[in-house]
Phi, psi and omega in degrees: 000128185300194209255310178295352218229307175308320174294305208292318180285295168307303156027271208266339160308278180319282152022284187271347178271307197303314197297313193303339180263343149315300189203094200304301194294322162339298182268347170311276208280355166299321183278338168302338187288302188313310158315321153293338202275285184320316170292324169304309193301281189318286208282007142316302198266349067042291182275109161263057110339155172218139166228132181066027167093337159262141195284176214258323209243037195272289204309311181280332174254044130247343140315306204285350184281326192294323177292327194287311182278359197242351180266327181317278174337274181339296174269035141265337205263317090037291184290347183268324183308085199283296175305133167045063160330283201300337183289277177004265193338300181307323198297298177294002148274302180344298174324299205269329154313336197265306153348268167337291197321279180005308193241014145277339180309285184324288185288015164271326189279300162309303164327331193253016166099340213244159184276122171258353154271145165061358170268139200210041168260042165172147150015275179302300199305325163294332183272341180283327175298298186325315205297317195270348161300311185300318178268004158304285156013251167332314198286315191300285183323352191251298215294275193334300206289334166308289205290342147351258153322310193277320196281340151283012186252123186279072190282146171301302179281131194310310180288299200304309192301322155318317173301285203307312187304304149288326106028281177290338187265000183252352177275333162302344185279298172324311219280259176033291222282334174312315194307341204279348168310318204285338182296145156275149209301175170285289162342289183299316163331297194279344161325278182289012166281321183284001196053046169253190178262124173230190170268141202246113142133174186189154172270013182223141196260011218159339177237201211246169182257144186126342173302173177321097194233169206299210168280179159018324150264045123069001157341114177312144164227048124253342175217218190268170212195087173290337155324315205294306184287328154319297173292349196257334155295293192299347161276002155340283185323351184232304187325300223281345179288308176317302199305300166338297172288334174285314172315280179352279199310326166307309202300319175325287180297308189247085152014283200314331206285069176295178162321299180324305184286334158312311169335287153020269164309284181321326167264050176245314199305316161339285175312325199253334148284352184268352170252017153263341202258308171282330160324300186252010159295295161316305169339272180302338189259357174255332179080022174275146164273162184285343182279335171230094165270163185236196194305291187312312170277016126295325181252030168299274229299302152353286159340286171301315208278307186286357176276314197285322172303324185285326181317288178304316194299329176283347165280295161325307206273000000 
């Protein structure tokens, strides 16, 4: 190994120790999540089980990828916090415990075979649902106290503090948005009207859930889909910083990128998620699939993609 390739690799160490010291429990469960992540993939290819019609080990394995980027995130995000140190820390334990409990729930809940949303058809099963409301809970409350905390901190750079700031309040928005899973479908209506016991709440909007759904997210593509919008609030927290570090890096090259305009950029990209986020939230509550949009949402999503075109150009220019 050459004299370069031994710095890159001391590097890429230093590196990963320093990141491993952001918020010890935070990345303690990020690697546990990856691990779970690598084991959820063999059992894709391994279990052919199904639960709801989906394979059984689908659902623990986009937890665990999703924990894996929200705890990363979270404890770099920690580290930007000037203020109340010690509160952070707690609140992002809080995060990574409730987090966990959570996505162990699931997979456990996979392992037996069994549906861990919306099921209460038996006992146990009624206390892991219960169980994992509770460490929803919690994960939303330490996450607000973050996003506090972050709104107090002075970060320097204009674009990164918009980024980070908005970021976290619109992935509180996506967790938020998870409640509307909690209603029950028109079928679970006419259930408990008639006084049987059914399942209270569903990820599909028109249609019944278990039906023909996308690749690797199991997204519906016959109806509407309360995942999508969940999920798409909640990567807030990663998109809007990655655009903030791709400005910099432009900012290298292109003059024109001063701080001010980055800044800019950064809420008007801000904005247009957040008008991407109320887009398939509409979407999905029409019982629409995300995959067959009809006139209207095309032409909303239009709307949008030419207010962002106009945008940028008028930031720029």
């Amino acid at each position: 190994m050459t004299t370069l390739q031994h710095a890159s690799v001391a590097s890429v160490a230093g590196s990963a120790r320093r990141a491993a010291r952001w918020h010890r429990p935070l990345m303690l469960v990020a690697a546990v999540m990856a691990v779970l992540a690598v084991w959820s993939a063999a059992g894709l290819l391994l279990d052919d089980r199904l639960v709801g019609g989906v394979p059984v080990w689908l659902k623990p394995f986009k937890f665990a990828v999703s924990f894996v980027l929200y705890c990363m995130t979270l404890a770099w995000m920690i580290t930007l916090v000037e203020r109340r140190k010690r509160l952070a820390h707690w609140a992002g334990t809080a995060v990574a415990v409730s987090g966990a409990f959570e996505v162990l729930l699931i997979a456990g809940q996979a392992a037996r075979g069994r549906a861990s949303h919306f099921n209460s058809t038996t006992p146990f099963d009624d206390f892991v649902w219960t169980a994992m409301g509770a460490t929803i809970s919690v994960l939303w409350v330490g996450t607000l106290i973050l996003a506090v905390l972050l709104f107090r901190s002075g970060i320097t750079d204009r674009a990164n503090r918009w980024a980070v700031r908005l970021g976290v309040v619109l992935s509180i928005v996506g967790m938020s948005l998870g409640t509307l899973m909690l209603l029950p479908s028109a079928s679970q209506r006419e259930k408990l009207a008639a006084g049987e016991d059914t399942i209270i709440g569903a990820h599909s909007v028109g249609v019944e859930d278990g039906g023909s759904g996308m690749l690797l997210t199991g997204w519906s593509t016959t109806g509407g889909d309360l995942r999508i919008p969940h999920f798409v609030g909640l990567h807030a927290l990663q998109l809007l910083p990655v655009l903030a570090m791709l400005l910099a890096l432009l900012a290298r090259r292109t003059p024109r990128l001063t701080p001010d305009r980055r800044a800019r950029l950064v809420l008007l990209g801000a904005a247009l998620f957040t008008g991407l986020l109320a887009l398939v939230t509409w979407q999905a509550l029409r019982g629409q699939p995300l995959i067959h949009p009809d006139t209207l949402t095309l032409t909303a999503a239009g709307l949008l993609a030419s207010a962002g075109a106009g945008g940028t150009a008028a930031i720029l220019r």
